[in-house]
C-alpha positions in Angstrom: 116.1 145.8 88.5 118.9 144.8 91.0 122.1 146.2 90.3 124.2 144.1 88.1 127.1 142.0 88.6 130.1 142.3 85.9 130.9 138.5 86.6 127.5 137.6 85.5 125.9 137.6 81.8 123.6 140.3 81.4 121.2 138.0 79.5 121.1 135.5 82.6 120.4 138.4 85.2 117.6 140.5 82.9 116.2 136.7 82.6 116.2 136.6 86.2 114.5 140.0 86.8 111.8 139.1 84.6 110.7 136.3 86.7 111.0 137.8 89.8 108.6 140.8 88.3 106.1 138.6 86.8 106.0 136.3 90.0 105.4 139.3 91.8 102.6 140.2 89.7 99.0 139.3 90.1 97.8 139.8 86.6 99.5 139.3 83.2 102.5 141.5 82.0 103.0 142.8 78.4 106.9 143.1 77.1 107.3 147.0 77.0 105.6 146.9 80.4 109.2 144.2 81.4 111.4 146.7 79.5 109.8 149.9 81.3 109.7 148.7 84.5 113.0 146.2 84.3 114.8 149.2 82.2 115.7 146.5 79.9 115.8 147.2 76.2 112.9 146.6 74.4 114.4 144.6 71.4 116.6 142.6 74.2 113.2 142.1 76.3 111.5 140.7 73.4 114.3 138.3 72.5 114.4 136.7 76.3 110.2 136.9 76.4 110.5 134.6 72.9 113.1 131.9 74.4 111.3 131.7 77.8 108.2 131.2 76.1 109.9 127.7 74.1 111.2 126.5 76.5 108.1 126.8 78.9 109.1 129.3 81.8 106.8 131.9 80.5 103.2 131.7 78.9 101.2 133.7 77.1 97.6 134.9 79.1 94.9 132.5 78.0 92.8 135.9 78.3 94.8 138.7 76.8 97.2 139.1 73.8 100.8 139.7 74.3 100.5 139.5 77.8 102.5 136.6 79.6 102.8 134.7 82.7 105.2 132.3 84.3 105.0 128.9 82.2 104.1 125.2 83.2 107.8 124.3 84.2 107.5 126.0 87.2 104.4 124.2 88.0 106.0 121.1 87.4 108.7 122.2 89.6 106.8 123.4 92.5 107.8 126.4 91.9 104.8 128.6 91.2 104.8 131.7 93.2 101.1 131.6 95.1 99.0 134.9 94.9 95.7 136.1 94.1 96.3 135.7 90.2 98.8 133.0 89.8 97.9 129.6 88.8 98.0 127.4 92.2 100.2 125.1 93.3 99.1 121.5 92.0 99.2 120.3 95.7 96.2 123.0 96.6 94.1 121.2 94.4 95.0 117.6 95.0 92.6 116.9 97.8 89.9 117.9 95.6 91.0 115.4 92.8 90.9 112.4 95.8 88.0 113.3 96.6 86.7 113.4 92.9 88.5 110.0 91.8 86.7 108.3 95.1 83.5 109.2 94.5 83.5 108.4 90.5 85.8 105.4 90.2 87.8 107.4 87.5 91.0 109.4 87.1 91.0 112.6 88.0 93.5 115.2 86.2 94.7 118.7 86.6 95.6 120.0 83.3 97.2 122.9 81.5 97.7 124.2 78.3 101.9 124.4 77.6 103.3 125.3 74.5 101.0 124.1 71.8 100.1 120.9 73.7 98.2 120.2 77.1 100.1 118.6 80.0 98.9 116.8 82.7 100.1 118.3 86.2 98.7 116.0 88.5 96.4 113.3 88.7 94.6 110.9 91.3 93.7 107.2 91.0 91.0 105.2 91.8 92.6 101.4 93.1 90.3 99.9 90.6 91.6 101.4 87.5 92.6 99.9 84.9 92.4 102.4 81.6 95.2 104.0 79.7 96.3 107.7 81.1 98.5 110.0 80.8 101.8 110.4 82.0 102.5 113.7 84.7 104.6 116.4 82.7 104.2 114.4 79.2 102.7 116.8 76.2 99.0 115.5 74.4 98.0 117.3 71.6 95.2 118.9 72.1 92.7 117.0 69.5 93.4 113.8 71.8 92.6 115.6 75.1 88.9 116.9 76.3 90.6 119.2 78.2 92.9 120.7 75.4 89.1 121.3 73.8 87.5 122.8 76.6 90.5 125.3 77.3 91.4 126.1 73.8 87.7 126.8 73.3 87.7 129.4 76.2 90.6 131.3 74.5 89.5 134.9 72.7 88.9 134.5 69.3 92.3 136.1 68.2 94.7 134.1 70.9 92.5 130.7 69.8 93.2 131.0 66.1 96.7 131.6 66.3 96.7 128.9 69.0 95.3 126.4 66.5 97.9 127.0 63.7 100.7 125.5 65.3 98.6 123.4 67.7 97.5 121.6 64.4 100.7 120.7 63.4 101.0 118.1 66.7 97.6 116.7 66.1 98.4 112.8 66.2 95.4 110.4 65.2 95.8 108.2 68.0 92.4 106.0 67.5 90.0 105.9 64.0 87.8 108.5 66.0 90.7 111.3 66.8 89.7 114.2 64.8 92.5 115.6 62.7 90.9 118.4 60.0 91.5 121.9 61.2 87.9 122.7 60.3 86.0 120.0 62.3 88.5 120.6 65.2 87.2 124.0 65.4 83.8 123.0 65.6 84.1 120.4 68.0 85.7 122.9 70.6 82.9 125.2 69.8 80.2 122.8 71.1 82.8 122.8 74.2 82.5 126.4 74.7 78.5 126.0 74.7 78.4 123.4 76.7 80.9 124.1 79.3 82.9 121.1 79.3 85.4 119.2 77.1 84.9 115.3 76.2 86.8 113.1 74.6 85.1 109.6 73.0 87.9 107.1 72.3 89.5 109.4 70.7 93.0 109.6 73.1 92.8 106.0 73.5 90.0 102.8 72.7 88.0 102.1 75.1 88.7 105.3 76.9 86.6 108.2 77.6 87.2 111.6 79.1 85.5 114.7 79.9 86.6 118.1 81.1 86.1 121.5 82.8 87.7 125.1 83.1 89.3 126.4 86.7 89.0 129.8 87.2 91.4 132.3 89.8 91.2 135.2 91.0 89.6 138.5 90.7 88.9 138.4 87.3 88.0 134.9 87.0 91.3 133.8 84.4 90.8 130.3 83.5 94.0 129.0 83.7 93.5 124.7 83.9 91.3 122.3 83.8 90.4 119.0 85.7 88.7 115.5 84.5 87.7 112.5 84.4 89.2 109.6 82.7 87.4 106.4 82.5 86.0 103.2 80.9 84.4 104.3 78.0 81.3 102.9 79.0 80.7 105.8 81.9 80.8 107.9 78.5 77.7 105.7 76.6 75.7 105.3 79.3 73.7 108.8 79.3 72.8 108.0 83.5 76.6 107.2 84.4 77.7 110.3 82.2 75.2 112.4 83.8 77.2 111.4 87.5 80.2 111.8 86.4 79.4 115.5 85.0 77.4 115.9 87.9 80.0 115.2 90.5 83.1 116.8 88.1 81.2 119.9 88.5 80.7 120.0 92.0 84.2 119.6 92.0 85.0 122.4 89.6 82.7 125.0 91.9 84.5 123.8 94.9 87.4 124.5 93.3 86.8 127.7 92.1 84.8 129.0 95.6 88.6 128.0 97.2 90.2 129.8 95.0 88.2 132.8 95.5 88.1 132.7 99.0 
């Protein structure tokens, strides 16, 4: 830790330090590993870990327990520091989501999971659109979003049930076919998981269908997003257009992943 400045609040600088040290990271950082390295105290570490977290700077590891990350704020600032673990700038992956919108007609979405909610990074649209989407930076609950289902499916079994506790309380029943017991969410997401991919049937919006998949980064393959398709509902019923759109998200998805392992 740099050494501190009397004309500064200790809070703000230890703050400080703990971004720098995660940003500088490439995996996941528990709190007593902060406090150790940092030589903040433990109970003060925990306390700025817990604020950073609600507020978004920080995030807890999709893959392990009580290990955290920097949040989606910094994404949606630009501000995500690029290494071999970090989650990727949304601009690395934009290309890939023109490409993907062209070629189906549809939206095509970068996503994250933030808070107890997924948020929508950045997106690319087709000329001829005309269905309802989602707002950049704007929260969705995650029973309204295929990929809230696909990524919350992927989380371990621990992470995902305390995931779901709070996650449930911002379930919203946007159309008669958003899904809002606890119990059939659950299942849902574990169709996801066996499948590979997250959909969503009118169930963010009428008329509207989406579907999903996980991006994976680095050495360890952490799934840390998601990109998909949103479109007429009718790309969704038809089993030959759904089977192009899958088709063509997934080349996308390997793409994206081969880049990012590159």
């Amino acid at each position: 830790m740099q050494n501190k400045d009397p004309n500064f609040p200790p809070a703000v600088e230890r703050a400080l330090s703990i971004f720098d040290y995660i940003g500088d990271s490439e995996s996941p950082k528990s709190i007593k590993e902060m406090s150790d390295e940092l030589k903040i105290p433990y109970a003060s570490a925990y306390r700025i870990v817990q604020c950073l977290v609600k507020n978004g700077y920080l995030a807890e590891s999709n893959d392990s327990v009580n290990r955290y990350l920097l949040g989606y704020k910094f994404l949606l600032a630009g501000r995500m520091k690029f290494n071999s673990y970090s989650p990727v700038l949304p601009e690395i992956i934009h290309p890939y989501l023109q490409s993907l919108a062209s070629v189906t007609g549809q939206v095509s979405q970068l996503c994250i999971l933030a808070d107890d909610a997924i948020i929508t990074l950045d997106q690319a649209i087709p000329t001829n659109t005309i269905v309802m989407i989602a707002k950049i930076g704007v929260k969705i609950p995650i029973n309204a979003s295929a990929s809230g289902k696909i990524l919350v499916s992927l989380l371990p079994e621990i992470r995902r049930d305390a995931f779901l506790l709070d996650a449930h309380k911002l379930f919203r029943k946007n159309t008669p076919n958003t899904i809002m017991d606890l119990d059939e969410f659950k299942a849902s997401i574990m169709s996801c998981a066996e499948s590979g991919y997250g959909l969503d049937m009118e169930e963010y919006a009428l008329k509207v269908g989406c579907m999903a998949v996980p991006i994976r980064t680095g050495r360890n393959q952490h799934v840390f997003a998601a990109i998909g398709l949103t479109g007429s509902i009718d790309n969704y019923l038809n089993k030959t257009a759904f089977n192009l759109s899958l088709e063509a998200l997934r080349k996308t998805q390997k793409d994206i992943n081969d880049h990012l392992s590159s």
